[in-house]
N, C-alpha and C positions, 0 to 999 in steps of 0.2 A: 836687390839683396841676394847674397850669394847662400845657398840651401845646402848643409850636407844630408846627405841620403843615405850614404855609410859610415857608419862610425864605430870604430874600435878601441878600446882602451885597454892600455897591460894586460891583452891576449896573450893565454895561455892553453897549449892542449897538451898533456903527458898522456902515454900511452902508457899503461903497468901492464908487465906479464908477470909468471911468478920470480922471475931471475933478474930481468932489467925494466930498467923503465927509459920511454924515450920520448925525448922533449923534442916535440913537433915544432909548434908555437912556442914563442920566446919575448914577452914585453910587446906585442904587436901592436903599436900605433899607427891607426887609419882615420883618414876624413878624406870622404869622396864628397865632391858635388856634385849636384842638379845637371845633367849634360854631358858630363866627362866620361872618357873612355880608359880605361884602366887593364894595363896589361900585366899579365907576371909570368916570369919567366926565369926557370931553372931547371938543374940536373933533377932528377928521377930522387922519391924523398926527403924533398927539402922545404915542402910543406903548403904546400899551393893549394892540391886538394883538399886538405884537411883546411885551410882555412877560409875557402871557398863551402864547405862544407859546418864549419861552425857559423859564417853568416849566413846561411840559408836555414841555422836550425834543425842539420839532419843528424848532428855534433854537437853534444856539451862542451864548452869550454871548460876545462880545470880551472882558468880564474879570470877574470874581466870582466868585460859587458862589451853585447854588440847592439849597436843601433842601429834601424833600418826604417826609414820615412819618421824618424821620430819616437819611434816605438824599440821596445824590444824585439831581437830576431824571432823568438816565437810568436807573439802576436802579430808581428808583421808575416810571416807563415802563415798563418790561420785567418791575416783579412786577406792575403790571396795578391801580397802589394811585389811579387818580383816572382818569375818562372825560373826555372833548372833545367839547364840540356848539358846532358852526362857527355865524357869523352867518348866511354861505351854505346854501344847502340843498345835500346833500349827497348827493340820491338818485341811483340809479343808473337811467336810462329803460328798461333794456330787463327790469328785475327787476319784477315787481310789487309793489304798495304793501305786502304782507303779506310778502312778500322782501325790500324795501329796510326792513323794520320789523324782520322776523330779523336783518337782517346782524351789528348788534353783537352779537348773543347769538349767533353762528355765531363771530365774530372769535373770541368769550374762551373758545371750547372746549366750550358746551352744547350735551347730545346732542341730536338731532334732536329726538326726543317733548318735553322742556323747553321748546324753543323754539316746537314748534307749540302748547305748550299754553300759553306766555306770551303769541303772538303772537295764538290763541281771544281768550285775556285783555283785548288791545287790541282788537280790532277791537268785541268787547261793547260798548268804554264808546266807541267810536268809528264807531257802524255806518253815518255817513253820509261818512266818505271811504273813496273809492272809484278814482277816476283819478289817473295821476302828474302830469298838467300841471296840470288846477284844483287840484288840493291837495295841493302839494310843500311846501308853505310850512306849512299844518297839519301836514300828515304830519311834517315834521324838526322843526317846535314840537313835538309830542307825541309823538313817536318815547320807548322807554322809554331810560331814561338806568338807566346800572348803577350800583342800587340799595346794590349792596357795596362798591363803591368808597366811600375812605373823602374823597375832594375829587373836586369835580364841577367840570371852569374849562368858565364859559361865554360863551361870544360873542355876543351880542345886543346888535341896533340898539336902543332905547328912543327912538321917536319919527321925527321925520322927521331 
Protein backbone atom coordinates (compact mmCIF):
# COMPACT_ATOMS: atom_id res chain seq x y z
CA UNK A 1 0.00 0.00 0.00
CA UNK A 2 1.32 3.28 -1.26
CA UNK A 3 1.70 5.94 2.06
CA UNK A 4 1.55 9.77 1.39
CA UNK A 5 3.72 11.65 3.93
CA UNK A 6 3.20 15.02 2.34
CA UNK A 7 0.19 16.44 1.64
CA UNK A 8 -1.02 19.77 0.36
CA UNK A 9 -4.31 20.94 -0.44
CA UNK A 10 -5.24 24.61 -2.19
CA UNK A 11 -1.94 25.98 -0.60
CA UNK A 12 -1.90 29.30 -0.22
CA UNK A 13 0.78 32.05 1.38
CA UNK A 14 0.13 35.91 0.66
CA UNK A 15 2.73 38.06 1.96
CA UNK A 16 0.88 41.93 2.87
CA UNK A 17 2.86 44.99 3.40
CA UNK A 18 1.17 48.12 3.74
CA UNK A 19 1.17 49.00 -0.30
CA UNK A 20 1.18 45.24 -2.00
CA UNK A 21 0.47 42.09 -1.38
CA UNK A 22 2.40 39.06 -2.78
CA UNK A 23 1.11 35.74 -3.76
CA UNK A 24 3.84 33.37 -2.96
CA UNK A 25 1.74 30.00 -3.05
CA UNK A 26 -1.07 29.67 -5.40
CA UNK A 27 -3.63 26.54 -5.23
CA UNK A 28 -0.59 24.21 -4.18
CA UNK A 29 -1.54 20.57 -4.74
CA UNK A 30 1.07 17.98 -3.37
CA UNK A 31 1.05 14.17 -2.43
CA UNK A 32 4.40 12.74 -1.79
CA UNK A 33 5.10 9.25 -0.86
CA UNK A 34 6.66 6.89 1.60
CA UNK A 35 10.32 6.74 -0.38
CA UNK A 36 10.36 9.43 -3.01
CA UNK A 37 12.70 12.00 -3.75
CA UNK A 38 11.23 15.25 -4.59
CA UNK A 39 13.11 18.12 -6.12
CA UNK A 40 12.07 21.85 -6.91
CA UNK A 41 13.55 23.96 -8.76
CA UNK A 42 13.39 27.56 -9.98
CA UNK A 43 14.43 31.41 -10.54
CA UNK A 44 15.14 33.19 -7.11
CA UNK A 45 11.09 34.18 -5.65
CA UNK A 46 9.06 31.83 -7.08
CA UNK A 47 8.29 30.09 -4.01
CA UNK A 48 10.26 27.13 -3.00
CA UNK A 49 11.36 28.36 0.36
CA UNK A 50 8.26 29.65 1.47
CA UNK A 51 6.58 26.43 0.65
CA UNK A 52 9.21 24.38 2.07
CA UNK A 53 8.83 26.48 4.97
CA UNK A 54 4.97 26.25 5.33
CA UNK A 55 5.39 22.31 5.37
CA UNK A 56 7.75 22.41 8.15
CA UNK A 57 5.51 24.74 10.17
CA UNK A 58 7.93 27.70 10.47
CA UNK A 59 5.03 29.55 7.98
CA UNK A 60 1.33 29.91 8.21
CA UNK A 61 -0.36 29.23 5.30
CA UNK A 62 -3.02 32.01 4.20
CA UNK A 63 -5.37 29.06 3.17
CA UNK A 64 -5.16 25.08 2.86
CA UNK A 65 -3.84 22.47 4.92
CA UNK A 66 -0.60 20.59 5.00
CA UNK A 67 -0.19 17.12 6.06
CA UNK A 68 2.75 15.35 7.21
CA UNK A 69 2.84 11.54 8.54
CA UNK A 70 -0.94 11.92 8.66
CA UNK A 71 -1.03 14.69 11.00
CA UNK A 72 -1.09 18.41 10.69
CA UNK A 73 2.32 20.34 9.82
CA UNK A 74 2.34 21.57 13.37
CA UNK A 75 1.84 18.43 15.27
CA UNK A 76 4.03 16.78 12.98
CA UNK A 77 6.70 19.71 14.32
CA UNK A 78 6.27 19.17 17.70
CA UNK A 79 6.41 14.99 17.54
CA UNK A 80 9.76 15.74 16.00
CA UNK A 81 8.50 13.34 12.54
CA UNK A 82 10.93 15.42 9.73
CA UNK A 83 14.45 17.65 10.34
CA UNK A 84 15.31 21.17 8.45
CA UNK A 85 18.65 22.01 6.92
CA UNK A 86 18.58 25.80 5.88
CA UNK A 87 20.47 26.81 2.47
CA UNK A 88 22.23 29.28 5.00
CA UNK A 89 24.63 27.94 7.35
CA UNK A 90 23.35 27.78 10.55
CA UNK A 91 26.33 27.71 13.01
CA UNK A 92 26.51 29.36 16.02
CA UNK A 93 30.40 31.43 16.26
CA UNK A 94 30.99 31.14 19.68
CA UNK A 95 30.26 27.12 19.95
CA UNK A 96 32.78 25.02 18.56
CA UNK A 97 32.62 23.04 15.27
CA UNK A 98 32.03 19.78 17.56
CA UNK A 99 29.20 22.00 19.53
CA UNK A 100 27.60 23.44 16.47
CA UNK A 101 27.69 19.57 15.14
CA UNK A 102 25.80 18.29 18.81
CA UNK A 103 23.46 20.99 18.74
CA UNK A 104 20.61 19.02 16.79
CA UNK A 105 21.27 15.93 18.86
CA UNK A 106 21.27 18.18 22.16
CA UNK A 107 17.76 19.78 20.54
CA UNK A 108 15.86 16.22 20.19
CA UNK A 109 16.80 15.23 23.96
CA UNK A 110 20.04 12.89 23.48
CA UNK A 111 21.99 12.19 26.58
CA UNK A 112 25.24 13.82 26.70
CA UNK A 113 27.42 10.32 26.16
CA UNK A 114 24.97 9.70 22.60
CA UNK A 115 25.87 12.69 21.44
CA UNK A 116 29.59 12.80 22.20
CA UNK A 117 29.79 9.45 20.86
CA UNK A 118 27.95 10.52 17.53
CA UNK A 119 29.72 13.65 17.50
CA UNK A 120 33.64 10.95 17.86
CA UNK A 121 31.60 9.51 14.90
CA UNK A 122 31.76 12.74 12.79
CA UNK A 123 34.72 14.22 13.30
CA UNK A 124 36.34 10.32 12.31
CA UNK A 125 34.96 10.63 8.81
CA UNK A 126 35.75 14.36 9.00
CA UNK A 127 39.21 14.97 10.70
CA UNK A 128 40.20 17.84 8.42
CA UNK A 129 37.48 20.37 9.56
CA UNK A 130 38.46 22.13 12.05
CA UNK A 131 37.52 26.17 12.28
CA UNK A 132 34.16 27.91 12.11
CA UNK A 133 34.92 30.47 9.52
CA UNK A 134 36.89 28.32 6.58
CA UNK A 135 34.39 25.57 7.15
CA UNK A 136 30.78 26.60 8.03
CA UNK A 137 29.75 25.82 4.71
CA UNK A 138 31.30 21.98 5.05
CA UNK A 139 30.44 21.89 8.46
CA UNK A 140 26.28 22.63 7.84
CA UNK A 141 26.73 20.36 4.27
CA UNK A 142 27.79 17.55 6.60
CA UNK A 143 26.48 18.27 9.90
CA UNK A 144 24.30 14.77 10.72
CA UNK A 145 20.84 15.19 9.76
CA UNK A 146 18.37 12.90 12.03
CA UNK A 147 18.53 9.82 10.69
CA UNK A 148 14.87 8.82 12.49
CA UNK A 149 13.13 11.35 11.25
CA UNK A 150 10.82 9.87 8.85
CA UNK A 151 11.08 13.43 5.96
CA UNK A 152 14.08 15.35 5.70
CA UNK A 153 12.94 19.06 3.80
CA UNK A 154 16.08 20.45 2.58
CA UNK A 155 17.16 23.76 1.43
CA UNK A 156 19.89 23.85 -1.02
CA UNK A 157 21.31 26.24 -3.64
CA UNK A 158 22.33 23.73 -6.63
CA UNK A 159 24.71 25.94 -8.64
CA UNK A 160 25.23 29.51 -8.95
Amino acid sequence: MVETIIETEQLTKVFYTDEIETHALSGVHMHIQRGEYVAMSGPSGCGKSTLLRVIGDLTAPTTGTVTVNGKPARQARLDRDYGIVFQAPVLFDWRTVQANVALPLEVKGLSRSERDERVRAWRREHPDVNTYEDRKLEVTSQMPIDVEAQVTLLEQRLGR
